[in-house]
C-alpha positions in Angstrom: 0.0 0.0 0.0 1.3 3.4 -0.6 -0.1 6.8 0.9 0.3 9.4 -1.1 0.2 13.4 -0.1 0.3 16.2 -2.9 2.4 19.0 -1.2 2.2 21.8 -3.9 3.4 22.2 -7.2 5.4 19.1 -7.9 6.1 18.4 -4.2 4.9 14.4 -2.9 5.6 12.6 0.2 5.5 8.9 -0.6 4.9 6.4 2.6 5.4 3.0 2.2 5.7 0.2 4.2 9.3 -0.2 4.8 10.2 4.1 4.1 8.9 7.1 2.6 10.0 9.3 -0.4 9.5 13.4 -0.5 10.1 14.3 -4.2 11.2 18.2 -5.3 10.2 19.9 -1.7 10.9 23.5 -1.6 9.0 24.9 1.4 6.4 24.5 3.7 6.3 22.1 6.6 6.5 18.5 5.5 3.6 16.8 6.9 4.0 14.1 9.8 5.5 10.8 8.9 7.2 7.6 10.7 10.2 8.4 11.6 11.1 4.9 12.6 11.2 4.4 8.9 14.1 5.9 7.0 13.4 9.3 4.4 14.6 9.1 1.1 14.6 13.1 0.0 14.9 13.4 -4.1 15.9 16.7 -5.9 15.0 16.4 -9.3 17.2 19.6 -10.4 18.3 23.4 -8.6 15.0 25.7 -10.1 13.8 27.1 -7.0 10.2 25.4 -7.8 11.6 21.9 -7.2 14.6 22.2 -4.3 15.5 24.6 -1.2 18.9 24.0 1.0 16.5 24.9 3.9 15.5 20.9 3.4 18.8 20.1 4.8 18.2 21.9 8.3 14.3 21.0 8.4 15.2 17.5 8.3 18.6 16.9 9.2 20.4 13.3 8.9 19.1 11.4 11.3 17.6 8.3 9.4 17.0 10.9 6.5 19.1 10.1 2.9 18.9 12.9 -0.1 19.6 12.0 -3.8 20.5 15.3 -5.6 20.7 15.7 -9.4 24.3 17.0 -9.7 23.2 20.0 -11.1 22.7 21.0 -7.1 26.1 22.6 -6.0 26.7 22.0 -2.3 30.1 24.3 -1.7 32.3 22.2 1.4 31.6 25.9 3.5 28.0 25.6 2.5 27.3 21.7 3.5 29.4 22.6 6.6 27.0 25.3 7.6 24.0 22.9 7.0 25.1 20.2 9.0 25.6 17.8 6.0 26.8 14.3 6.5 29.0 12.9 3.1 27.6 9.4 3.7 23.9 10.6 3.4 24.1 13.1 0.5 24.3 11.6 -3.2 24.4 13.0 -5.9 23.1 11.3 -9.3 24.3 12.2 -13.3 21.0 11.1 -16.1 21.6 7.6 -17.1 22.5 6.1 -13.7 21.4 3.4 -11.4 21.9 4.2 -7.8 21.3 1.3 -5.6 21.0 2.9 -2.1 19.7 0.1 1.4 16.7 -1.1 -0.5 16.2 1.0 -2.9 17.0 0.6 -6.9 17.2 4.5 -8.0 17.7 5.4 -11.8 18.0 8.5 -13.4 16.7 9.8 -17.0 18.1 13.4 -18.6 15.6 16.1 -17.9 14.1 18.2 -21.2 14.6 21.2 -19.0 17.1 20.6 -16.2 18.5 17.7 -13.8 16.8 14.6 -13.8 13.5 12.4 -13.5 13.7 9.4 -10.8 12.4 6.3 -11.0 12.3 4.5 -7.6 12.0 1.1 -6.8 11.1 0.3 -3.3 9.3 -2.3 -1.7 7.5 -4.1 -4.2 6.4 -0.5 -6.0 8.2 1.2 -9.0 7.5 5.3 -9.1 8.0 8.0 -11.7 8.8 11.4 -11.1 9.1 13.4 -14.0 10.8 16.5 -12.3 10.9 19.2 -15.4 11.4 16.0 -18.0 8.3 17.0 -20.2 7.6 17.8 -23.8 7.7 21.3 -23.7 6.2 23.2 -26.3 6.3 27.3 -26.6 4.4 29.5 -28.9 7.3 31.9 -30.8 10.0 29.6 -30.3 11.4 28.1 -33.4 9.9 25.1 -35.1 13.5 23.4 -34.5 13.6 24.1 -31.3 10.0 22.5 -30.5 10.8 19.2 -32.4 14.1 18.9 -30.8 11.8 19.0 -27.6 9.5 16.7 -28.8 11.8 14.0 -29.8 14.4 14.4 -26.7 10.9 13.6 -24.5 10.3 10.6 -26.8 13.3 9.4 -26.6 14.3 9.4 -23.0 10.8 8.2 -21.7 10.7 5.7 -24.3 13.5 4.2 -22.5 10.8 3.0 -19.2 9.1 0.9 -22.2 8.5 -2.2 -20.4 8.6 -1.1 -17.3 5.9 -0.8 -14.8 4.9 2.0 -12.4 2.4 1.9 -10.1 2.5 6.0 -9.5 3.8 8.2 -12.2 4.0 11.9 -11.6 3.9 13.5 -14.9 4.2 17.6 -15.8 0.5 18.9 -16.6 2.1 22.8 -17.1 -1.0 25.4 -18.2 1.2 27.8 -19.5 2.4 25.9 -22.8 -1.8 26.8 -23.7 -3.0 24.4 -25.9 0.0 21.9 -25.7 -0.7 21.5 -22.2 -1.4 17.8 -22.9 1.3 16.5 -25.2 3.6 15.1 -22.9 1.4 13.9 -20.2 -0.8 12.2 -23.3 1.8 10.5 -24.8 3.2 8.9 -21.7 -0.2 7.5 -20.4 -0.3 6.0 -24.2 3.3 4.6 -24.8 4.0 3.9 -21.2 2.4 1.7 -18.5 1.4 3.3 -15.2 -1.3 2.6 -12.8 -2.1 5.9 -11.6 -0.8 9.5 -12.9 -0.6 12.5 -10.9 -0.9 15.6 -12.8 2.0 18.3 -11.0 3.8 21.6 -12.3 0.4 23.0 -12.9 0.8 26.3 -11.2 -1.6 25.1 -9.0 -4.5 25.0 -11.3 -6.5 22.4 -10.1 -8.8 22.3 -13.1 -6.3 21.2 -15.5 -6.3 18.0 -15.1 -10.4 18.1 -15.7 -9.5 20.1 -18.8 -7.5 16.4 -20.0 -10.1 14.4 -18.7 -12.5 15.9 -20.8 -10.6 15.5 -23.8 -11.3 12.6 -26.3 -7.7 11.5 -26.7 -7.6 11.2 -22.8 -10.3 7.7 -22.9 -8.1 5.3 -23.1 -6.7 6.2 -19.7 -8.6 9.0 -18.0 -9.3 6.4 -15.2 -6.0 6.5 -14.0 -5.6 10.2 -13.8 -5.5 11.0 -10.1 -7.1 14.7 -9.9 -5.9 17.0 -7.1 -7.8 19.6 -5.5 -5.8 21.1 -2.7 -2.7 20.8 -1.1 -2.4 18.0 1.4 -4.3 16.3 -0.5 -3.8 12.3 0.2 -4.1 9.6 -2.0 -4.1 5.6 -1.0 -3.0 3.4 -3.8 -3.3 -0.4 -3.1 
């Protein structure tokens, strides 16, 4: 069973049975969670919409690991001043597999910046796209939206065969009347369970606007709509 909170944004706390997962925090309390269980705290890249060093002191180390995409620059001075132990900071290149206590980590190359995750952990494989979307702009260059589209194609393409039970995919209102590409194509190539819309800007009609669309039928049962922060979701 996993449980499920939307934070904001693109913000999730994942609890399992055996840990929990907080994906692209950047303020706000983090809601209550078993801290007998070890944290696993994922950065997906440095945009302040997705990571805060203020995570470091909110947390600390105790029982608490962080997987950073290496575009995150910790100076020595700096992760002195936060209290940041070596042996529970990592940082993760696209196109690696981190195996870290019982978890099997691995990273694709963002569209954007960093990285997306894919976590396996206990029996249940997750997807968090970070800023890995096909993103598509009004008044930039035709080249530069079908090099987009086909660097989103071709990294995701690589989690063909895989399943996830939670995908969090980018559902972003300001690319207008693209706002469904990305999030489209995944749910058609792909194989997830349930998708959570995020980096909507908090517009919690958008993913209504997909569901009433008729390319979404094949798997607007799956989309997982969010309302309001603190939202929580159980998944079996």
């Amino acid at each position: 069973m996993m449980k499920i909170t939307f934070l904001y944004h693109s913000a999730f706390l994942v609890e399992l049975e055996h840990c929990s997962l907080l994906f692209d925090w950047y303020g706000g309390t983090v809601p209550d969670y078993d801290r007998t269980k070890p944290l696993y705290v994922f950065s997906s890249h440095h945009h302040g919409d997705h990571y805060s060093p203020e995570i470091f002191s909110l947390l600390g180390m105790d029982n608490v690991w962080y997987v950073l995409a290496t575009c995150i620059r910790l100076s020595a001075r700096r992760k002195q001043a936060l209290g940041i132990l070596e042996d529970h900071v990592f940082r993760v290149a696209a196109g690696r597999t981190l195996l870290l206590h019982d978890l099997k980590i691995t990273t694709f190359r963002s569209t954007d910046a960093g990285v997306a995750f894919l976590v396996e952990a206990g029996g249940k494989a997750l997807f968090h796209a970070g800023d890995l979307q096909w993103w598509h702009w009004e008044g930039e260059p035709g080249s530069w939206n079908a090099d987009m589209e086909r660097d989103f194609k071709k990294e995701c393409a690589k989690l063909k065969g895989q399943a996830v039970d939670a995908a969090f995919l980018v559902l972003d209102p300001r690319q207008e009347e693209a706002f469904w590409w990305g999030f489209d194509w995944w749910m058609r190539t792909l194989d997830a369970k349930a998708a959570f819309p995020m980096h909507s800007w908090e517009d919690f009609q958008i993913s209504r606007r997909l569901k009433a669309l008729p390319v979404s039928a094949p798997y607007r049962d799956r989309i997982v709509e969010l309302f309001y922060p603190g939202q929580v979701t159980v998944l079996e």
